[in-house]
Structures are given as C-alpha cells and as structure tokens.
C-alpha positions in Angstrom: 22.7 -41.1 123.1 26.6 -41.6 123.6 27.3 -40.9 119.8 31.0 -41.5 120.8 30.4 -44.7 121.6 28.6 -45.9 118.8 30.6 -44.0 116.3 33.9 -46.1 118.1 32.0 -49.4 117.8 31.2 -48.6 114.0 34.8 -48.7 113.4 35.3 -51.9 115.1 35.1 -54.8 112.0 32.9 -58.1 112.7 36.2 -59.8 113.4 37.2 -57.6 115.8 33.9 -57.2 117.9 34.2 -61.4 118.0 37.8 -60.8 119.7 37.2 -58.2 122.5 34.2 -59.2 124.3 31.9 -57.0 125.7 33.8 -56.2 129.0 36.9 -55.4 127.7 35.2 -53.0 125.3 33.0 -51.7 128.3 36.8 -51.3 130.2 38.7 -49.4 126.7 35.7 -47.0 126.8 34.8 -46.5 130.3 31.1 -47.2 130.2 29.1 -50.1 131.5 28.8 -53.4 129.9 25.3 -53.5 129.2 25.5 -49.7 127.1 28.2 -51.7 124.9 25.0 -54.4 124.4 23.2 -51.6 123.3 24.6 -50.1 120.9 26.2 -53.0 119.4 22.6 -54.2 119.0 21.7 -50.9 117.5 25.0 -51.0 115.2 23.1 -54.8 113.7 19.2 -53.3 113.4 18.0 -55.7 116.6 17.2 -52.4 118.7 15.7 -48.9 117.2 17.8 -46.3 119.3 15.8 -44.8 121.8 15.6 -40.7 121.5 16.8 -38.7 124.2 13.8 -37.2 126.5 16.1 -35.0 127.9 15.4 -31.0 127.0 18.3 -28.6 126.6 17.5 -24.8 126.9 19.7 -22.0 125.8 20.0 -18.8 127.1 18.5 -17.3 123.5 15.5 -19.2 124.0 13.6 -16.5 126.3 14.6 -13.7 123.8 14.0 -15.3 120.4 10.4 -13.7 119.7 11.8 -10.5 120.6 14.7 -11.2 118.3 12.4 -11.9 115.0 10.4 -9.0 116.2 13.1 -6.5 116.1 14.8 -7.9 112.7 11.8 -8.1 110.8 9.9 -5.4 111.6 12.9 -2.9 112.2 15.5 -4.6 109.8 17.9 -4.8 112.9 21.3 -6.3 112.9 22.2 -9.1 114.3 24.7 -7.0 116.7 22.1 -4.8 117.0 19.9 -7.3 118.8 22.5 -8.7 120.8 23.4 -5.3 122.1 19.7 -4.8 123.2 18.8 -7.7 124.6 21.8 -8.2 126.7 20.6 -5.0 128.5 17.6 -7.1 129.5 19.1 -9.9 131.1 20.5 -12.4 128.0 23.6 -14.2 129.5 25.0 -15.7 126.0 27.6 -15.2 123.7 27.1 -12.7 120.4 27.4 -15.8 118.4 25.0 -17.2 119.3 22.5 -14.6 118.6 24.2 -14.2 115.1 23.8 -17.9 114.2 20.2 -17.8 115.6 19.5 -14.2 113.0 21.5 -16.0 109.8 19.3 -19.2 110.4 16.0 -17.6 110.8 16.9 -15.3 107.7 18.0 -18.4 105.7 14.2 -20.4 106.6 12.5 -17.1 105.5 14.8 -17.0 102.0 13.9 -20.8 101.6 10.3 -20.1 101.8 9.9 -17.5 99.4 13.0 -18.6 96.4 10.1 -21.2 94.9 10.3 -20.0 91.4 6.9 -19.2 89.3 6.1 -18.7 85.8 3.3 -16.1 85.7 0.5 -16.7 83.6 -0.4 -14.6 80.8 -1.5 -10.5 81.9 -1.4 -11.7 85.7 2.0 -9.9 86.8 4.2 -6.7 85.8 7.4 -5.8 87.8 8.5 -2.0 88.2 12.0 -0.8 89.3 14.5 2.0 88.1 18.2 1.4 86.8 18.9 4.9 89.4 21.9 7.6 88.6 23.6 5.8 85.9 26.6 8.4 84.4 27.0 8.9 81.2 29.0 11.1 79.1 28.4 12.5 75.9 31.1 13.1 73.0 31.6 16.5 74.4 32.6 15.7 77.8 29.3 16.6 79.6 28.3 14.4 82.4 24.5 13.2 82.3 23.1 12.0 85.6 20.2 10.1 84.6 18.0 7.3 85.8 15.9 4.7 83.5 12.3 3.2 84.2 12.0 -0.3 83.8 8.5 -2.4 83.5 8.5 -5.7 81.9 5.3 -8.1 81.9 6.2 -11.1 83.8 4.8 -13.9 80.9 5.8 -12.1 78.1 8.9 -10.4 79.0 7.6 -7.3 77.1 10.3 -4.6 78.6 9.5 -0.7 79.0 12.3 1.0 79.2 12.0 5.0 79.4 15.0 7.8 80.0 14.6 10.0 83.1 16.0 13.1 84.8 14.4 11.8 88.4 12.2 9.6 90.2 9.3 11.5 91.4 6.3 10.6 91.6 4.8 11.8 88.6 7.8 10.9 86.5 6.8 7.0 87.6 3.0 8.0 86.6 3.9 9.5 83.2 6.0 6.3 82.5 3.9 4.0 83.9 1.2 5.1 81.9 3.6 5.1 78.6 4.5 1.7 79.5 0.5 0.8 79.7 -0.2 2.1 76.4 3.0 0.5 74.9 1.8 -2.9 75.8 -1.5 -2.3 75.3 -2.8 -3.2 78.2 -2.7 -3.4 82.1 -1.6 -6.5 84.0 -4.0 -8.0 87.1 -0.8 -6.8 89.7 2.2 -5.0 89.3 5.4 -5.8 91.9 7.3 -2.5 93.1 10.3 -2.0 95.1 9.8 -0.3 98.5 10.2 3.4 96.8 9.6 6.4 98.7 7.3 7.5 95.7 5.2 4.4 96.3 5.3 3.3 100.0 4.0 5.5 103.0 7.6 4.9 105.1 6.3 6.5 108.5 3.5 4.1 108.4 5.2 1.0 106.9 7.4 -1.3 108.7 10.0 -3.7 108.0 7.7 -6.5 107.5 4.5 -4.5 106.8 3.9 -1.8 103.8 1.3 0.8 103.7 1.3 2.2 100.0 0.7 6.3 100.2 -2.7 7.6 99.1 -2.0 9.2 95.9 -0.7 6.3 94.6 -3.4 4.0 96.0 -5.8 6.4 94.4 -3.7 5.6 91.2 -3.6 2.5 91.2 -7.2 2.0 92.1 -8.2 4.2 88.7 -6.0 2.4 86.3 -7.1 -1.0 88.3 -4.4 -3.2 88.8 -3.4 -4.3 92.3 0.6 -2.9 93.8 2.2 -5.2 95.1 5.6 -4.5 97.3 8.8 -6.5 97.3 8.7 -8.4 100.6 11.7 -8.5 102.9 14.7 -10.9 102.5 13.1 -11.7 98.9 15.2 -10.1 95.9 14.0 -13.2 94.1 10.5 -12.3 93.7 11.5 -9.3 91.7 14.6 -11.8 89.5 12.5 -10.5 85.8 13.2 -6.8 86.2 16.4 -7.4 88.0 17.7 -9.2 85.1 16.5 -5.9 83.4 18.4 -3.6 85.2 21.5 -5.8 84.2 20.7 -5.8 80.3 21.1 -1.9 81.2 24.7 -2.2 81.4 24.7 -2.9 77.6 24.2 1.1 77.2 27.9 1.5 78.8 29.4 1.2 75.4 27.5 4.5 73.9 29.6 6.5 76.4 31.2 9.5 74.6 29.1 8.4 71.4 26.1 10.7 72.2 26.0 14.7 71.4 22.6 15.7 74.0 20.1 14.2 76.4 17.9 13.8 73.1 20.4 11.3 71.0 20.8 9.3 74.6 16.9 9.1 74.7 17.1 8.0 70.9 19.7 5.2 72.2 17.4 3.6 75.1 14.8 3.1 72.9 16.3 1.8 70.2 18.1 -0.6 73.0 14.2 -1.5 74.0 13.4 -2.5 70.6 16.0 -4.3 69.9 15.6 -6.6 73.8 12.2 -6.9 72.8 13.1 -8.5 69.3 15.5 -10.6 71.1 14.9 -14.4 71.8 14.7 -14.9 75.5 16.4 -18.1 76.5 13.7 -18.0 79.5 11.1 -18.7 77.0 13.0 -19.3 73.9 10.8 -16.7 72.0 11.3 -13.1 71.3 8.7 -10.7 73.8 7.3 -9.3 71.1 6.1 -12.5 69.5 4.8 -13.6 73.1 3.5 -10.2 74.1 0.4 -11.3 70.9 -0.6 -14.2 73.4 -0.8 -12.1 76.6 -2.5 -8.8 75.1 -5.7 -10.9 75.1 -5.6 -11.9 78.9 -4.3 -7.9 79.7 -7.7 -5.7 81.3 -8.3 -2.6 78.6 -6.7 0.7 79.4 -8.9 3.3 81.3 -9.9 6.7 80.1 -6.5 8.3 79.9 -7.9 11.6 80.9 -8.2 9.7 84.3 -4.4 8.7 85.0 -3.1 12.2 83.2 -5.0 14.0 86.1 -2.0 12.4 88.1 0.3 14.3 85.9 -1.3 17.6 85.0 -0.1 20.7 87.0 -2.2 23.4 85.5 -5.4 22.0 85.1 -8.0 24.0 86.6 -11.4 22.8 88.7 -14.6 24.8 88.8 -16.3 25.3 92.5 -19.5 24.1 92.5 -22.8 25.8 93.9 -22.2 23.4 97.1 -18.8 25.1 97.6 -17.3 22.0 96.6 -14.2 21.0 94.2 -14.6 17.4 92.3 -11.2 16.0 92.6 -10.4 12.1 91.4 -14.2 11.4 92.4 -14.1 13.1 95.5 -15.2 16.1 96.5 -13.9 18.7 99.3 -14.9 21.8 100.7 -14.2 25.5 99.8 -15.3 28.6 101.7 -18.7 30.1 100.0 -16.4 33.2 98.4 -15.0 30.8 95.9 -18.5 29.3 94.6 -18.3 29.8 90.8 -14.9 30.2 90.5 -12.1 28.2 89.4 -9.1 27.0 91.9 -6.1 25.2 91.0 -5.1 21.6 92.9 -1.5 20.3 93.9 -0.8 17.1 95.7 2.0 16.0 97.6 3.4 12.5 98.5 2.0 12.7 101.8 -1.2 12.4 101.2 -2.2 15.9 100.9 -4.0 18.4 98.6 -3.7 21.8 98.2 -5.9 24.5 96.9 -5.3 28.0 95.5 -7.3 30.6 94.2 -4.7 33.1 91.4 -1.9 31.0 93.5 -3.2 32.3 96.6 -3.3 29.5 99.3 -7.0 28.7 100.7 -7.3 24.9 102.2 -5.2 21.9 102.4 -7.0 18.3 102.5 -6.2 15.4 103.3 -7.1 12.6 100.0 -9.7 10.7 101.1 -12.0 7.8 100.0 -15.1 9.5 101.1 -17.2 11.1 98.8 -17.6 14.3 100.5 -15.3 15.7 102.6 -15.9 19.0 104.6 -13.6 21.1 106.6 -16.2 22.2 110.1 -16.2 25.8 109.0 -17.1 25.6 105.6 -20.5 23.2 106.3 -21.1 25.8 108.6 -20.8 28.5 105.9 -22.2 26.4 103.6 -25.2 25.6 105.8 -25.9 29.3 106.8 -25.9 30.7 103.6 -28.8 28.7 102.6 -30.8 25.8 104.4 -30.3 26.9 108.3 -30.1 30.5 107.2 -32.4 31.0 110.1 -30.6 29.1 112.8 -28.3 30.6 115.4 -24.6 29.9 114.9 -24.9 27.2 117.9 -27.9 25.8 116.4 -26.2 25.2 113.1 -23.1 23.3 114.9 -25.4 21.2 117.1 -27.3 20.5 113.5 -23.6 19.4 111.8 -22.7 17.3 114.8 -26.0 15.2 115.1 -26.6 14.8 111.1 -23.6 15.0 109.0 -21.8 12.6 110.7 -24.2 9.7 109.8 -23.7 10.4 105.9 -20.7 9.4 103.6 -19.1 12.6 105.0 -15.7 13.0 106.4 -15.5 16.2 108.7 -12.7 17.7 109.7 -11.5 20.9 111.6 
C-alpha cells in the first residue's frame, strides 16, 4: 500500500478532489490514474484496502531463536548477542538487535505484570533488606541485614535482625516467622538466593532449588517458589517491605548495642502490623484472624530445628547406618553403637565425624537407604555372606541391591 498517497489524498477536502480530476492528481503524484481511483475509493469506504502479500525478511530473522536463547537462559546483553552472532554470519546493524532484545523483554514483562490478590494462606514472599548501615550513639558502625516474610492476603510482615544470610540464619527465621503467624502458607515466593537456588544447575530461565533446602521445604510442606526472570512484579508485597525499611533510618545514632537495634525492628514490626494498609484498608493483624484458619498447622518443630542444630548427635545403628531427616546412609562396621556428629553444606552434601574426626561424606538423597560400595560389603561380610568370598559378596551387591530403594555409591 502507497501510504503516501493515501495520506496526501486524505488532506485533499471534497471541494478540492471535485477540482483536480483524477489525472492531474495521477500527474502531481507520479502514479497511475487508476491507483488515484483506488485509494480515493478506499478514502469514501466503497473498497476495503487490499493487504500487501508481499513478505519482507530481515537479516535478524535467521538469528532470533538463538537471540531469546542466549538472553533468557544466559541473561545476555543485548551487545552481547550482537557481538556473537555477527561472528556467525548476521549482516545487520546493532540496533536492530537491541530493538529486537528491548521488544521481546517488553512482551515477556506484559505477560507476567497481571496483578493478583492472593487468597487467604495461599502465598508468602521472602526477601532480605541486605547490608543496611547503621550507627549507634557511640559511633560504632553495625553492618546488618533484616529478614522479611509477609503473607500475601493478610499482609502479616516478619521482620527479624541479622548478622548474615546463611542458610541457617534464613531457616531459624523462617521458622520464627512460621510460628509468629501461626501457620504455614500453601507456597512461599523467594528471590534467586544462593542459600536457596542450586546456581551451577539453574539457568537464566530455569531454577533448580539445592537439596537441603528442598528437604526443608518438603518437611515444613509448603511449596518454593523462585522469582522468575524480567518479573520484579511478582514479588511487589515484600518489595514494598523492604521500602517501609527505610523508616528505621531515623534511629541512626539513637541506639547504644546490636540488642537495643533488635528491640527497634521489632517494635517497627509491631507497629506495620497495627497499621491500616491502604491495599486492603485494614490493619494485618486484624486480617491475619481470617487467614490463620486457611494456613496448614505447623510441623513438629523438632523437625525444622534439625536444620539449625550443630551439635546434635546421631546413634549408629546395628545396620551401620545413621538416620538423618528420614534417610539413612552408611558407616563403616567400627562405628556400629556409637554416636557420630552430621554437618551439611549448601551443596548438597553431608558430613560425618566420629570425636571430630572425618569418616564419610554423602550426598542428601531422597532414597531411603543409601550405601557407600564398601561399607554394604562390610556390612554384608560381617554377618549374612560371612561365608562368601570377597568376589562373591560384590557379585551379590551388584545383582540384588540395586533392585531395592537403595542408592549405591563408590
């Protein structure tokens, strides 16, 4: 379609179009007669104008998929991407690329920015307000961090005071936060933290959470949920949390220790909480009676403080086995009757010691039993194939023990 044309003849009045007849205005815009027809017929509704069939390609086109590959699944810049695929062949300009990234981004922002109202004990959101300064009325710097949960109906907040962000300072609160509302919500909506997420398995548009927090989760039974790509919005509840936060500026130099700052922050929690929201034009604390009825009943705490506890101690059992979170794993025979001490790491990993000597490391599992080779063969000789050769006894693990809910390892 000549849009230059028919934007021309829009300005034309009727007057004027009765004046020039159709070959002068064919001559003043250097077309044929009959296109003037045409699109003075379109300009009065007599003819619906006729799309072109024509295709136009652009050099972008054959390297779009690896594009929206390499910015979602990598995070990749737009110069980035331009930079690699012009070593494979793309002809076009940078711009191009850029307004092809911006636009993409811009569809993905659009379909996730629907807002929601959570129904009641559906949805909590996690984040930390991370190495806020303060100083006290001494002149001593505290670098400290501060937990934040809040229950997406409700807008019940947690907020706790925090030297770091390890992992089992976000169990301890997390578990505070539990037991302050009274209950546990059906999912909970985290931030990609290092304490949560495995980040050598998880990429930019797909997260693997890391064992020891699955197993977490799965024991006080909610369901994690991470923050997706280009999608601040989904997490706008505890966002607007880690804003309030700011109010706590004003208490600088009004402190004397790390004990009166913890006094302040929850005193600031109480008085949010008593607040009227203008969300939901009622104070969380009056809302949070309507949602503790829909909220599933905390576990057995003795379950989740396992994910805190350094020293508590496990007792090897006559199958040289140590029960750890409803799993056991293996032990050489030596330590049957005795009692070993577990540590676990963010990777996944258990360790055990004997009087803080090392003796295995395991990987957490979600199989019942889980045997290192060596000890099953120890294990075995010592009592039911006490009569079988060595070779025998291996030829026995590797025809029957992997056909049980056992996980074998070397």
């Amino acid at each position: 379609m000549r849009t230059d044309i028919h934007n021309k003849l829009k300005k034309y009045t009727r007057e004027e179009h009765g004046l020039l007849n159709k070959s002068e205005l064919a001559r003043r815009f250097n077309c044929d007669s009959r296109t003037i027809d045409r699109y003075l017929k379109i300009n009065s509704g007599e003819l619906e104008p006729k799309k072109s069939s024509r295709v136009y390609e652009s050099f972008i086109d054959d390297y779009k998929s690896i594009i929206i590959e390499k910015v979602d699944t990598y995070g990749a810049t737009a110069m980035a991407v331009y930079k690699f695929i012009e070593k494979k062949g793309y002809k076009g300009k940078y711009s191009t690329v850029a307004a092809f990234v911006k636009k993409y981004k811009n569809v993905e922002i659009q379909k996730a920015t629907v807002r929601f109202e959570t129904t009641p004990g559906l949805q909590a959101q996690v984040d930390w307000k991370e190495n806020l300064t303060m100083i006290s009325k001494h002149g001593e710097i505290f670098k400290v961090n501060i937990f934040l949960m809040v229950l997406g109906y409700s807008r019940i907040k947690y907020v706790k005071l925090t030297t770091n962000r390890e992992q089992k300072t976000l169990f301890k609160c997390m578990i505070s936060a539990f037991s302050y509302f009274g209950g546990i919500p059906q999912e909970i909506l985290f931030d990609n933290m290092k304490t949560v997420v495995d980040r050598s398995k998880s990429t930019f548009s797909s997260v693997e959470f890391n064992k020891i927090f699955k197993h977490f989760t799965n024991d006080a039974g909610f369901k994690p949920i991470a923050c997706r790509p280009y999608r601040p919005q989904t997490k706008g509840k505890v966002e607007s949390l880690a804003r309030l936060t700011n109010r706590l500026a004003v208490y600088n130099c009004e402190f004397e220790d790390y004990d009166d700052l913890d006094r302040i922050v929850q005193d600031f929690m109480k008085e949010v909480n008593n607040e009227v929201s203008q969300a939901i034009n009622e104070t969380p604390l009056s809302r949070l009676n309507k949602e503790l009825e829909y909220l599933k009943p905390l576990p057995p705490m003795d379950s989740l403080v396992s994910y805190v506890s350094c020293e508590k101690e496990y007792k090897v059992s006559k199958e040289s086995m140590v029960n750890y979170k409803g799993r056991k794993y293996s032990v050489p025979t030596k330590y049957i009757g005795l009692k070993v001490n577990i540590t676990q790491a963010c990777d996944g990993n258990i360790s055990i010691y004997y009087n803080e000597d090392f003796i295995v490391c395991h990987s957490l599992s979600e199989n019942k039993y889980n045997y290192k080779v060596g000890h099953m063969h120890e294990i075995l000789k010592s009592d039911a194939c006490k009569h079988l050769t060595d070779a025998k006894i291996d030829e026995f693990i590797k025809e029957n023990m992997t056909m049980m809910d056992i996980l074998l390892r070397e």
